[in-house]
Backbone as JSON, one array per atom type, in Angstrom:
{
  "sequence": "XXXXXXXXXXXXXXXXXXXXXXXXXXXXXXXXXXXXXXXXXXXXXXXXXXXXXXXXXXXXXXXXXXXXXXXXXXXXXXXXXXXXXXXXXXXXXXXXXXXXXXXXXXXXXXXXXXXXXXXXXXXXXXXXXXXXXXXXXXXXXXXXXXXXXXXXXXXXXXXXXXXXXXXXXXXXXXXXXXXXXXXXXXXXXXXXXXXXXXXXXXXXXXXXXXXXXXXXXXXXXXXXXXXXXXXXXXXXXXXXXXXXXXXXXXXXXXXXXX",
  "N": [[0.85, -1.2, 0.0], [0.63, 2.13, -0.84], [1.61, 5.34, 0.33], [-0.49, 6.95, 3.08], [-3.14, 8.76, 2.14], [-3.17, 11.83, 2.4], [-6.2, 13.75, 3.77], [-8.42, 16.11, 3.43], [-9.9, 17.78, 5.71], [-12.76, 19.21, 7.3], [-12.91, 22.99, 7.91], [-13.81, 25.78, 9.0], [-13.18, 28.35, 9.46], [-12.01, 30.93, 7.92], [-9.24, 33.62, 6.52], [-10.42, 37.13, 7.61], [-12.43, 38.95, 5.82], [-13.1, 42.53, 4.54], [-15.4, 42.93, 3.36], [-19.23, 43.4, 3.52], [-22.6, 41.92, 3.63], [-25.69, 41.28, 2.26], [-28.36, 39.44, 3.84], [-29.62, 38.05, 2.76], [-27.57, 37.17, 0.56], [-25.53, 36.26, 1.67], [-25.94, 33.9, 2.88], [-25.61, 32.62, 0.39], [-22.95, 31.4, 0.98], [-20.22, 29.67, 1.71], [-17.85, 29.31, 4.5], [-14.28, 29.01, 4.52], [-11.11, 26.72, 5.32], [-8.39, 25.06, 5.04], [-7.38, 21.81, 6.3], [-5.23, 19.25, 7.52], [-5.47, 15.84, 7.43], [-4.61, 12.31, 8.63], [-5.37, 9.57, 6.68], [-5.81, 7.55, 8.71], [-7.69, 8.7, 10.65], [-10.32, 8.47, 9.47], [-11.51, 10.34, 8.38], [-13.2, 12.51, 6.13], [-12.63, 15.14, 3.67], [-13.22, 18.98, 3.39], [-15.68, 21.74, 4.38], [-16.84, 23.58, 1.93], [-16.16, 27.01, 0.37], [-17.65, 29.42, -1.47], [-16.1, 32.04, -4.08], [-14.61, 35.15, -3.62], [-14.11, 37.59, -6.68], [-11.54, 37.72, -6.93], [-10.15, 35.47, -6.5], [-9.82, 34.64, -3.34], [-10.74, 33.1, -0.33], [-13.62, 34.06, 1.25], [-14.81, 35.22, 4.28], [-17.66, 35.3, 5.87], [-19.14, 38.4, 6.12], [-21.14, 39.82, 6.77], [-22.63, 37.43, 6.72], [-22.44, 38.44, 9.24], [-25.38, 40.42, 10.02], [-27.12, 43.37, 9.03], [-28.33, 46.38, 11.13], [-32.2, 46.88, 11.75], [-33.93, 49.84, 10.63], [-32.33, 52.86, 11.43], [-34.26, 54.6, 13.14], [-35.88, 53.34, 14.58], [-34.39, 52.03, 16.38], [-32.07, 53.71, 17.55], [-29.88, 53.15, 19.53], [-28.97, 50.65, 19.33], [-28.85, 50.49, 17.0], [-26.42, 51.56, 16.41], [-24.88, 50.39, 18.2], [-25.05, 47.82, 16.72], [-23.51, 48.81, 14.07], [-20.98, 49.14, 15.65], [-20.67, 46.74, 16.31], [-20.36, 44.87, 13.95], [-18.45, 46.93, 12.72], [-16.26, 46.02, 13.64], [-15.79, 43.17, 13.46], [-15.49, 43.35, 11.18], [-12.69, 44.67, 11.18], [-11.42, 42.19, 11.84], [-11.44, 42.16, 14.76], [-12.98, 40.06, 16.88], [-13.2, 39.64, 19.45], [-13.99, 41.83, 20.18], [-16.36, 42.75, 18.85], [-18.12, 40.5, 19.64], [-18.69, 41.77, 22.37], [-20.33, 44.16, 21.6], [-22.42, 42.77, 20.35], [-23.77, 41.3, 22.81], [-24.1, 43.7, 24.39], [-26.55, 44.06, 22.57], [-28.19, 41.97, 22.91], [-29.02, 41.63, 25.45], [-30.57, 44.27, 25.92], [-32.32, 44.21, 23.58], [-34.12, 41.7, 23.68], [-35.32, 39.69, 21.61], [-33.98, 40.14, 19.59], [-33.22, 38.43, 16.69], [-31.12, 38.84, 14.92], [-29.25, 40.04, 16.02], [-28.29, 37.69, 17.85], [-27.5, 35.95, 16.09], [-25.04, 37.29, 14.4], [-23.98, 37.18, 16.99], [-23.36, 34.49, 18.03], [-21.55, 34.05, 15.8], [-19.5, 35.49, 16.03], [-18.63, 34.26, 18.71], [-17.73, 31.73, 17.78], [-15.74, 32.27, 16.2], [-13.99, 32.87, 17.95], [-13.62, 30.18, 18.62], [-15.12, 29.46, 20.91], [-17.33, 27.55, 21.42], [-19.41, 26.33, 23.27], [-21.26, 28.76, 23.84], [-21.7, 29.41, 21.63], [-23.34, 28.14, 19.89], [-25.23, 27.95, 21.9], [-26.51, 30.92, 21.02], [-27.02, 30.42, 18.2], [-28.79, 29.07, 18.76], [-30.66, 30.38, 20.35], [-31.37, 32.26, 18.03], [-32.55, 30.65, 15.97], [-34.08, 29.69, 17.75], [-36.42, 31.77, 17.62], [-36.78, 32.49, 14.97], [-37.17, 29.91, 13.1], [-36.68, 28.73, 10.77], [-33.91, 30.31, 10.04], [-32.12, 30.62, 7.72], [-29.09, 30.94, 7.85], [-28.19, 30.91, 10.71], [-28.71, 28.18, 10.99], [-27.42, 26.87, 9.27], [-24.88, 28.07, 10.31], [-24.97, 27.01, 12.89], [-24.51, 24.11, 12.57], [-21.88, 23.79, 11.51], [-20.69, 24.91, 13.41], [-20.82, 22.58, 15.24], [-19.99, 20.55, 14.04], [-17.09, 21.45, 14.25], [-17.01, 20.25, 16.52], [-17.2, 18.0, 16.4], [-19.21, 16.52, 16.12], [-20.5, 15.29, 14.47], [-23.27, 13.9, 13.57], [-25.1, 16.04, 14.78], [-24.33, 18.27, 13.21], [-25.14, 17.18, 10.87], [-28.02, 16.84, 11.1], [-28.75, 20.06, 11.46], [-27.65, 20.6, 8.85], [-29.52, 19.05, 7.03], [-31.56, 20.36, 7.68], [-31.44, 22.87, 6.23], [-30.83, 22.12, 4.01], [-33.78, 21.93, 2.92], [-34.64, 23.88, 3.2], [-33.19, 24.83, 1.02], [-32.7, 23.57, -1.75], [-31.61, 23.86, -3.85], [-29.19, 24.41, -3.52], [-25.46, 23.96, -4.16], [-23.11, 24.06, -2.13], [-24.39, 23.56, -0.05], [-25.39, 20.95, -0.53], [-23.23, 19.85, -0.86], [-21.43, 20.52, 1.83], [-23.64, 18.71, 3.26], [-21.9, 16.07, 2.5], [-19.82, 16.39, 3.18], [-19.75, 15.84, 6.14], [-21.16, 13.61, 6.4], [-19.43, 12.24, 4.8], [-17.29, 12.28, 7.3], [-18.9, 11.13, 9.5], [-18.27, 8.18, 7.79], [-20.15, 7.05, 6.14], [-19.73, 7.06, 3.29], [-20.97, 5.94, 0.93], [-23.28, 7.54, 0.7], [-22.27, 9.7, 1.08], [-20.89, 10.09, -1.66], [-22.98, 10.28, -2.94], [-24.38, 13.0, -1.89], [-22.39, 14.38, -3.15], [-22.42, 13.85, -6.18], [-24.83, 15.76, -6.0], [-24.12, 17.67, -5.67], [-22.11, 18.56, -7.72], [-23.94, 18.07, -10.15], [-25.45, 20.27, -9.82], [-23.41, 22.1, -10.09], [-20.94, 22.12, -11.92], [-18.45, 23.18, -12.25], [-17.6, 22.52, -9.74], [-14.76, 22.42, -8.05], [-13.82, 21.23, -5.53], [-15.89, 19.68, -5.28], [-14.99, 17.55, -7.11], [-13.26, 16.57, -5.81], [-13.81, 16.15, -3.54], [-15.69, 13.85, -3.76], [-14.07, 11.98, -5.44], [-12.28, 11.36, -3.0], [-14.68, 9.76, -1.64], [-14.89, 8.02, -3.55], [-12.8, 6.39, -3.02], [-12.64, 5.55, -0.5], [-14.17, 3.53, -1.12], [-13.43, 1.7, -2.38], [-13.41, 2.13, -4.86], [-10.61, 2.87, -6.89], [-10.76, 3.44, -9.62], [-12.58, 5.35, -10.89], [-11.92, 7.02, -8.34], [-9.15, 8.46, -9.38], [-10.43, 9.37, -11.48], [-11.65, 11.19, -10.63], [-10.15, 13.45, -9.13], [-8.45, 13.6, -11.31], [-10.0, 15.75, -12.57], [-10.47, 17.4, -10.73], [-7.59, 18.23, -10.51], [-7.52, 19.01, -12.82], [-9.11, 21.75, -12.45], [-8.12, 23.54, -10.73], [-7.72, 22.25, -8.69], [-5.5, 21.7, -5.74], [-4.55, 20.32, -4.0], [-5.68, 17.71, -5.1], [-3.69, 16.9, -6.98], [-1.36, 15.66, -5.21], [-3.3, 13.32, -4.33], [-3.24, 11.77, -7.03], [-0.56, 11.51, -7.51], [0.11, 10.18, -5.59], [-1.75, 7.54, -5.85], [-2.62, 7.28, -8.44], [-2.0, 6.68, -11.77], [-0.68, 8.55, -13.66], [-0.15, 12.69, -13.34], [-2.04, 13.69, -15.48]],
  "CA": [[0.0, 0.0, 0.0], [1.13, 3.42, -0.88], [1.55, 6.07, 1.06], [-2.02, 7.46, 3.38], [-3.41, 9.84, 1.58], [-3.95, 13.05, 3.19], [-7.36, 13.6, 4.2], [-8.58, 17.47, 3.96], [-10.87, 17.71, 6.83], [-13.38, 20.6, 7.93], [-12.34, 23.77, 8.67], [-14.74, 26.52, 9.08], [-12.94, 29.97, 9.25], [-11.32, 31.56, 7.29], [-9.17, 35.3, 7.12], [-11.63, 38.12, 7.91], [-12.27, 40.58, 4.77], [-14.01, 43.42, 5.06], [-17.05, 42.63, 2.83], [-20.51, 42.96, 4.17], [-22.98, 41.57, 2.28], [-27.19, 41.39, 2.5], [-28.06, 38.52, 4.34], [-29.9, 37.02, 1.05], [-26.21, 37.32, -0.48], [-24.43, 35.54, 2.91], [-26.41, 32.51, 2.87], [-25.61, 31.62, -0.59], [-21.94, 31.32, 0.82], [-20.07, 29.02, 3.23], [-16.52, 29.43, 5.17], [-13.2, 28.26, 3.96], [-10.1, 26.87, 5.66], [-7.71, 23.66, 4.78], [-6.57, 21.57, 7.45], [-5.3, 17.91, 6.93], [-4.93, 14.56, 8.42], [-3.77, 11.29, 7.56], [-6.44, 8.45, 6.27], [-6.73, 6.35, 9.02], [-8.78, 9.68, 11.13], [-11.63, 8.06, 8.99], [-13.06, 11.85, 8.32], [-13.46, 13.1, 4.53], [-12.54, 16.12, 3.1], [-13.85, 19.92, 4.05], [-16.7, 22.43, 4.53], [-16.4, 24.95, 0.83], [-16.81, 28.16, 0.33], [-17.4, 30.39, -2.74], [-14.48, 32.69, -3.21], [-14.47, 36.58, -4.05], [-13.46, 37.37, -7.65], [-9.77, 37.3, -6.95], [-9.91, 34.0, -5.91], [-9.37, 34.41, -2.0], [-11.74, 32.7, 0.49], [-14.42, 34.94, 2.27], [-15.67, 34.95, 5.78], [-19.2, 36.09, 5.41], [-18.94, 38.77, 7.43], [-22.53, 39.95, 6.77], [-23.36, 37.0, 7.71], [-22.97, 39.67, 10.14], [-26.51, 40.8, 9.31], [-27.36, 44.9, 9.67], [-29.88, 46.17, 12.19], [-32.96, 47.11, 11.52], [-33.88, 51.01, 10.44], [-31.75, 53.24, 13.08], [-34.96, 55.39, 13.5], [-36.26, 51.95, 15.66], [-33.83, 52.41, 17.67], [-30.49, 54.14, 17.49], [-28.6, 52.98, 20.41], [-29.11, 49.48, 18.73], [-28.24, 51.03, 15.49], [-25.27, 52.31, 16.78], [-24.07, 48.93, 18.73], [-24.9, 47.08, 14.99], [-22.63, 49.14, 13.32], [-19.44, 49.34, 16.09], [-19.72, 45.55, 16.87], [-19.79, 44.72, 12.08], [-17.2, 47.18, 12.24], [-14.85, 44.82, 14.74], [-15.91, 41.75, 12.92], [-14.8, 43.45, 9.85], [-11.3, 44.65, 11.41], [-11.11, 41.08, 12.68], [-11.8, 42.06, 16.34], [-14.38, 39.36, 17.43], [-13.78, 39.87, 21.13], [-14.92, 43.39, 20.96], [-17.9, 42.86, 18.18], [-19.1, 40.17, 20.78], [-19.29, 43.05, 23.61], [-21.34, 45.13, 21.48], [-23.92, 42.04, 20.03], [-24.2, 41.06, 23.99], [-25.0, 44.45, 24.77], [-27.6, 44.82, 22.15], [-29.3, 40.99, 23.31], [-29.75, 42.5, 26.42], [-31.61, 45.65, 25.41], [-33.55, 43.68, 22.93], [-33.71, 39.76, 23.79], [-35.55, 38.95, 20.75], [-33.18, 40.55, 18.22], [-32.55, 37.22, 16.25], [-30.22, 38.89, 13.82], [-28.17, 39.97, 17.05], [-27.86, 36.26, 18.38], [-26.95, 35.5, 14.7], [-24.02, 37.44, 15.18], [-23.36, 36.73, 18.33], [-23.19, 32.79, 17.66], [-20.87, 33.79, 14.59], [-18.43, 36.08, 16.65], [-18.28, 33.28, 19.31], [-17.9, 31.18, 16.62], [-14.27, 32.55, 15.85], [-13.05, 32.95, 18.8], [-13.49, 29.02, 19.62], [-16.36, 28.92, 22.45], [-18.69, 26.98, 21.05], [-20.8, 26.59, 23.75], [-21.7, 30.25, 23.95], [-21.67, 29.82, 19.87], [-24.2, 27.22, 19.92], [-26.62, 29.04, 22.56], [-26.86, 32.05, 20.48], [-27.57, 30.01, 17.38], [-30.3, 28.48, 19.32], [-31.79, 31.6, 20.34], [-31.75, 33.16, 16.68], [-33.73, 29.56, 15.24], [-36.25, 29.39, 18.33], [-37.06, 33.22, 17.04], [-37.09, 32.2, 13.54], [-37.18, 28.24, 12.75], [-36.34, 29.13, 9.0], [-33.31, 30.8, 9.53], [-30.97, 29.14, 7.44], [-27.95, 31.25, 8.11], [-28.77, 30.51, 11.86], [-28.88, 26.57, 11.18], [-25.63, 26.95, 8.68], [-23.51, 28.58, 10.98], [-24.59, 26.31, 13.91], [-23.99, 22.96, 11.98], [-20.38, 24.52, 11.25], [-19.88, 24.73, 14.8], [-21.14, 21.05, 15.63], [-18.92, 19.78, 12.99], [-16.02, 21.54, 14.67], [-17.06, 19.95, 18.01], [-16.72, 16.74, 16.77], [-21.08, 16.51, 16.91], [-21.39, 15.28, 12.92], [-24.88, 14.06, 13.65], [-25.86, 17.29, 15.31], [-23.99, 19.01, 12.16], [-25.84, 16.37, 9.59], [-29.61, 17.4, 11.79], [-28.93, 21.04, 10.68], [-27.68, 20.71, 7.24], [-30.9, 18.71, 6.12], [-33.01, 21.28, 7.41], [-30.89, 24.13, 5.27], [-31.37, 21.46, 2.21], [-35.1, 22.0, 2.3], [-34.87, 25.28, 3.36], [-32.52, 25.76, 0.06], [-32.39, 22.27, -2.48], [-30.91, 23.61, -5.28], [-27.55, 25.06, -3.46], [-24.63, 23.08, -4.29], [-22.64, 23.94, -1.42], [-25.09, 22.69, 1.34], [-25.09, 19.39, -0.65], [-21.12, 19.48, -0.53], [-21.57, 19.95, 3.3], [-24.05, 17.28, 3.95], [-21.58, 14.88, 1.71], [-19.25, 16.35, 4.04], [-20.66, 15.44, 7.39], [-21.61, 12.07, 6.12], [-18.08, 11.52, 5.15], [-16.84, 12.32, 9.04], [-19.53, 9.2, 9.88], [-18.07, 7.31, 7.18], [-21.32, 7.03, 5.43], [-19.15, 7.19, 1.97], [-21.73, 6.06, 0.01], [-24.17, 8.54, 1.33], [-21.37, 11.13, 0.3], [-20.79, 10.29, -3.07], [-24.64, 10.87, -3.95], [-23.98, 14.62, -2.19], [-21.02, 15.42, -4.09], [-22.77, 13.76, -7.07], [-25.97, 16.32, -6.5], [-23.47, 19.42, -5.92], [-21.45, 18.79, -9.22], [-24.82, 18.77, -10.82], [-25.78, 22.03, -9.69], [-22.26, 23.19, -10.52], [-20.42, 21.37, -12.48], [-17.08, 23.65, -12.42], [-17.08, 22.61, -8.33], [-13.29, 21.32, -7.85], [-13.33, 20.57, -4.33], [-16.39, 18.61, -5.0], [-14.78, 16.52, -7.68], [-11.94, 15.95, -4.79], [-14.05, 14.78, -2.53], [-16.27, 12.8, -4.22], [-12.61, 11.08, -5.75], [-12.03, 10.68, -1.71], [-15.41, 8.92, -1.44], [-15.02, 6.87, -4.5], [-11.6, 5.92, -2.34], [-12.86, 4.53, 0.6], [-15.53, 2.21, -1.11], [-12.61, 0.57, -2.98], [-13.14, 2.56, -6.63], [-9.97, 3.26, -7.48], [-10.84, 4.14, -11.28], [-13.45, 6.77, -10.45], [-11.38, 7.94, -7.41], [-8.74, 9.23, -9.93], [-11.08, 9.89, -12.6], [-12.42, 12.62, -9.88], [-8.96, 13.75, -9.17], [-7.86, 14.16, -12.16], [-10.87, 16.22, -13.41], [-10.17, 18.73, -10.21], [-6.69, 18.9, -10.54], [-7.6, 20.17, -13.67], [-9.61, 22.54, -12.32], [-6.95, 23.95, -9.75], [-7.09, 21.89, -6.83], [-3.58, 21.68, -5.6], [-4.8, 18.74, -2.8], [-5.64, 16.56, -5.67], [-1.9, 16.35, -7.04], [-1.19, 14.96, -4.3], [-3.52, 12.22, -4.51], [-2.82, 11.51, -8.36], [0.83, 11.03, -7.55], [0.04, 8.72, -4.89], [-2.45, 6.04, -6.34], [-3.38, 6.96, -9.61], [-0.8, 6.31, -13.03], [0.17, 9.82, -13.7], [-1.36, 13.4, -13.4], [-2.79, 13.78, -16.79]],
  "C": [[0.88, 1.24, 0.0], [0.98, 4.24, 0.36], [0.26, 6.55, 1.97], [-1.59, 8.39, 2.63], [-3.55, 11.28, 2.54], [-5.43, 13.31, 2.9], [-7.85, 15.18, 4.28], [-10.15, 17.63, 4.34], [-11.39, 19.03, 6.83], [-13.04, 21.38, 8.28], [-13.01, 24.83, 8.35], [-14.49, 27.78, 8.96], [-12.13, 30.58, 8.53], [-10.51, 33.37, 7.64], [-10.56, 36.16, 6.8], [-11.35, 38.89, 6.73], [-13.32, 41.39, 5.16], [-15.42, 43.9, 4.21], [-17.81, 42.31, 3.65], [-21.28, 42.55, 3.21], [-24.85, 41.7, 3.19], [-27.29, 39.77, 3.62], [-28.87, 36.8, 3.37], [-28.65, 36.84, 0.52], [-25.39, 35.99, 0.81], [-25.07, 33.98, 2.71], [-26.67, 31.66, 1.83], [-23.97, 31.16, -0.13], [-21.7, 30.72, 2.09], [-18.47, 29.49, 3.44], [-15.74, 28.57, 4.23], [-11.88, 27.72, 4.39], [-9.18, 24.94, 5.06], [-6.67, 23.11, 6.37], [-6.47, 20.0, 6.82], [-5.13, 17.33, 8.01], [-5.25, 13.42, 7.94], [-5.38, 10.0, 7.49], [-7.26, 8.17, 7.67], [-7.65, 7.18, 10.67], [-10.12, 9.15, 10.56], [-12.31, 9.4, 8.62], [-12.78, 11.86, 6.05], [-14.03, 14.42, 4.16], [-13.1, 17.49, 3.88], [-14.62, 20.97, 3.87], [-16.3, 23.86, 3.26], [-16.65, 26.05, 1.17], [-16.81, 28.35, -1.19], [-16.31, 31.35, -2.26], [-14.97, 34.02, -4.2], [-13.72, 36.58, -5.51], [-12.05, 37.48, -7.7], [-9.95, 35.75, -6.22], [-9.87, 33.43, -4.75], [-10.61, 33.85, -1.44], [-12.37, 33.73, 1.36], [-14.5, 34.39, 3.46], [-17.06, 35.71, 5.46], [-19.35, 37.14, 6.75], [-20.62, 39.52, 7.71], [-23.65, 38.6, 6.27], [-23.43, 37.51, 8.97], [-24.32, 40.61, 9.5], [-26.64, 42.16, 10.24], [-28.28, 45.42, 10.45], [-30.63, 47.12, 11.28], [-32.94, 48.8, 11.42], [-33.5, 51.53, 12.08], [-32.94, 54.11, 13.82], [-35.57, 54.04, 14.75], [-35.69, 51.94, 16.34], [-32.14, 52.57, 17.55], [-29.71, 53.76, 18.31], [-28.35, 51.5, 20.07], [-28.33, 49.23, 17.67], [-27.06, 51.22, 15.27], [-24.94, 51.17, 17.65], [-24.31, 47.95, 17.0], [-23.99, 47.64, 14.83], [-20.96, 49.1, 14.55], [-19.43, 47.4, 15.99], [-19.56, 44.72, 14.53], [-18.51, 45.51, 12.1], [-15.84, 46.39, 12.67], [-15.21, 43.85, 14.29], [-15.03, 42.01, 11.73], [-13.35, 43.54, 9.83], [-10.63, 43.25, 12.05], [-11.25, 40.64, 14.52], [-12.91, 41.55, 16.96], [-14.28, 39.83, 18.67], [-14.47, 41.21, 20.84], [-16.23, 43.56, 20.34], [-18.78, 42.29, 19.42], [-19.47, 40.97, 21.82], [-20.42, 43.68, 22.85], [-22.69, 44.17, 20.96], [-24.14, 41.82, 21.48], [-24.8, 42.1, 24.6], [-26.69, 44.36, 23.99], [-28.89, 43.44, 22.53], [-30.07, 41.18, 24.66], [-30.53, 43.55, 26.6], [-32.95, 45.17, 24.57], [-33.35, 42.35, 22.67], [-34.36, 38.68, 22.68], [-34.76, 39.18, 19.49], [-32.47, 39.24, 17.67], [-30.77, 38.2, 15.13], [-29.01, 39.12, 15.21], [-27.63, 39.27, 17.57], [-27.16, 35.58, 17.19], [-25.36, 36.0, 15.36], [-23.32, 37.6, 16.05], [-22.37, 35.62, 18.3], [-21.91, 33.11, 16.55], [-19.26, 34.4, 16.05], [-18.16, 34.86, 17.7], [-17.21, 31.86, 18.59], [-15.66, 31.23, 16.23], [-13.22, 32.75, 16.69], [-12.99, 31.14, 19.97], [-14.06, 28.67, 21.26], [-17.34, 28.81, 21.89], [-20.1, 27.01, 21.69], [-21.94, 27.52, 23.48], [-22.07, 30.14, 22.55], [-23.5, 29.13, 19.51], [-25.64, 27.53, 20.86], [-27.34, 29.97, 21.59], [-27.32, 31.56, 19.23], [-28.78, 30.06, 17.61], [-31.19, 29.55, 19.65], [-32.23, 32.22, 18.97], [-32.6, 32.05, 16.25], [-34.79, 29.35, 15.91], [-36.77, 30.98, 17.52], [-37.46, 32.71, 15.58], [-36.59, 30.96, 13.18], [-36.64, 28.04, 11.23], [-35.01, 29.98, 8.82], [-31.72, 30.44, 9.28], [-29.56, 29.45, 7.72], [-27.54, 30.84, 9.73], [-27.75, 29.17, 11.64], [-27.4, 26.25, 10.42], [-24.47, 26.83, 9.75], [-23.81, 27.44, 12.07], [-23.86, 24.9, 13.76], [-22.3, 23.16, 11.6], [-19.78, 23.74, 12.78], [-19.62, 23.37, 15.73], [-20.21, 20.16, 14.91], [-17.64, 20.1, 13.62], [-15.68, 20.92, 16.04], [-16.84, 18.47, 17.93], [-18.22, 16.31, 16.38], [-21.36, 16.12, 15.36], [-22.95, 14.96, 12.81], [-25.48, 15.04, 14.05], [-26.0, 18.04, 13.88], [-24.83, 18.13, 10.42], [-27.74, 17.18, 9.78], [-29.9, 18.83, 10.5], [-28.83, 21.47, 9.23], [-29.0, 20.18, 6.1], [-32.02, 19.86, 6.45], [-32.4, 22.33, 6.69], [-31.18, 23.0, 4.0], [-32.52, 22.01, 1.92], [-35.45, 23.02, 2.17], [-34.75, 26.04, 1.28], [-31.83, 24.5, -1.15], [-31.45, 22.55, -3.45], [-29.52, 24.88, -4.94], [-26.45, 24.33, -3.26], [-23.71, 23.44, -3.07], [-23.02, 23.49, -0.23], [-24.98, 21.44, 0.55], [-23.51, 19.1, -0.28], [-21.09, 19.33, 0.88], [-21.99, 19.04, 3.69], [-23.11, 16.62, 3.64], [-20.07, 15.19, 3.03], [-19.11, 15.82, 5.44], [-21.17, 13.88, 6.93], [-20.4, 11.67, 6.34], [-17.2, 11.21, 6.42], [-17.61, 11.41, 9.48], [-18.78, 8.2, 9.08], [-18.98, 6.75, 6.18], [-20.29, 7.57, 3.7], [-20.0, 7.29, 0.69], [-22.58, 7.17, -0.19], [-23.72, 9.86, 0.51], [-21.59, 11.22, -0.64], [-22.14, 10.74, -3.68], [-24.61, 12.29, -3.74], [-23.04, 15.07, -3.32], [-21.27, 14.94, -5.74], [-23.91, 15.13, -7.27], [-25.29, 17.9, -6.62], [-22.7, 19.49, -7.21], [-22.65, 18.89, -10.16], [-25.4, 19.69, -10.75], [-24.47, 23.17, -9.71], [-21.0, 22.15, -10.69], [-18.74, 21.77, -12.77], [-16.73, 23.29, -10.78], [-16.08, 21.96, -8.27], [-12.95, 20.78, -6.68], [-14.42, 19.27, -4.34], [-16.46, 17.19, -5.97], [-13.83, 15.84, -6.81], [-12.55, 15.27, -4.24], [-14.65, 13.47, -2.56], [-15.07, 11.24, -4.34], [-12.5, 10.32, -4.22], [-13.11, 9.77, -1.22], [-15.58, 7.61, -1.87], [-13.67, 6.2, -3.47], [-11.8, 4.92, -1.36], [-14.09, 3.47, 0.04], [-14.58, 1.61, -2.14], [-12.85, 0.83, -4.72], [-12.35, 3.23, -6.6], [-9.84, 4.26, -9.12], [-11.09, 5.48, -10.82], [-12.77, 7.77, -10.13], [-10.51, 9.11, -8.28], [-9.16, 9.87, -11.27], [-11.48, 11.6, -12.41], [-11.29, 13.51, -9.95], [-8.18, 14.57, -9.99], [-8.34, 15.5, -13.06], [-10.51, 17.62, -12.08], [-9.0, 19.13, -9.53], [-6.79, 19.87, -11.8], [-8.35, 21.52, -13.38], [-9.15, 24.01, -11.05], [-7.19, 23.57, -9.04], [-5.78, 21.44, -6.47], [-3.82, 20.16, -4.89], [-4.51, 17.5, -4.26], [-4.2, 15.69, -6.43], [-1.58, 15.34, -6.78], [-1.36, 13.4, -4.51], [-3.04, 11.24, -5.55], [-1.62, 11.11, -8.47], [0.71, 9.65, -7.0], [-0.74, 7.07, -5.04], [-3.11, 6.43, -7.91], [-1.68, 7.05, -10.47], [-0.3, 7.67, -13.1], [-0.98, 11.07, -13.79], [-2.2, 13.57, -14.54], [-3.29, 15.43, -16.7]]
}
């Protein structure tokens, strides 16, 4: 047996830019980071993003969502905008001060628990991340950026069934977005559910057929169920498409890169 393959696992955050966006615009987009580890971890592959037209990986930072008209209430208005502006300069601790003030002033402000849960979120306290989710989805049961970001965080906890729960309800929420299928296929793969995968990363290449991470991973699915062909069929189709990971693989069990 050749070498393990490297394994590029989940990784949820990415650097901070200073794009805000609507929150119709944020929740067509997921996080981006590369982290690896060696086969016999059993996980498969990691959580996409879309990437800004230079090519770099976003953080959705509006998935920091804006408050409501400031005439409703300006001191609200005015904690929205200082704690987006410290998300945007990268300063989660201090955004979180100003969304905690504003949940306290107004305890139903889902969009405020939104980014709450996100700013938590980056600074690695889940718990707290995972509360504040929960408060923004009991407020609104439909809100898929909500159920996104929390499934993120469940996935980073280790919790793939928690993180599988939420991703099917963002499917129905949102069927025809190829990057929630790439996640579920993701989150399957961390069970091992391979097969399971390959049908995601089959339904996200048909809703976007230029996706190169999700010809990788698929390749990594076809891997563990003992299709070799396929595996580098996948491989080879998103090294062509610039994935650097797949190289890798292509050196290591398939004939040459092509």
């Amino acid at each position: 047996m050749k070498r393990s393959i490297f394994i590029v696992l989940l990784a949820f955050l990415a650097a901070c830019t200073n794009q805000t966006q609507t929150e119709q615009q944020a929740s067509e987009q997921e996080e981006k980071t590369v982290a690896a580890e060696e086969k016999e971890a059993g996980g498969i592959v990691k959580l996409e993003a879309e990437t800004n037209d230079n090519g770099s990986a976003s953080v959705n930072i509006s998935e920091t969502e804006k408050a409501e008209e400031p005439e409703r209430n300006k001191e609200v208005a005015f904690l929205f905008n200082q704690g987006t502006t410290a998300y945007n300069q990268g300063d989660f601790a201090a955004g979180v001060e100003f969304f905690e003030q504003i949940v306290q002033q107004d305890p139903e402000n889902r969009k405020a628990y939104y980014n709450l849960g996100l700013g938590y979120s980056k600074l690695d306290r889940f718990a707290p991340s995972i509360q504040a989710f929960n408060k923004a989805i009991e407020i609104e049961p439909k809100d898929s950026l909500s159920l996104q970001s929390r499934g993120r965080v469940y996935y980073m906890m280790g919790n793939y069934q928690k993180c599988l729960e939420d991703y099917d309800r963002v499917l129905k929420l949102n069927p025809n977005n190829s990057v929630y299928w790439y996640n579920t296929g993701t989150a399957k793969g961390a069970l091992k559910l391979y097969r399971q995968a390959k049908n995601d990363f089959d339904k996200a290449i048909e809703l976007d057929d230029g996706y190169a991470d999700a010809y990788f991973n698929r390749g990594l699915a076809h891997y563990y169920l003992g299709m070799m062909h396929e595996a580098c069929v996948d491989w080879r189709k998103a090294h062509s498409l610039g994935h650097y990971e797949a190289e890798k693989a292509i050196r290591s069990y398939c004939e040459s890169p092509e």
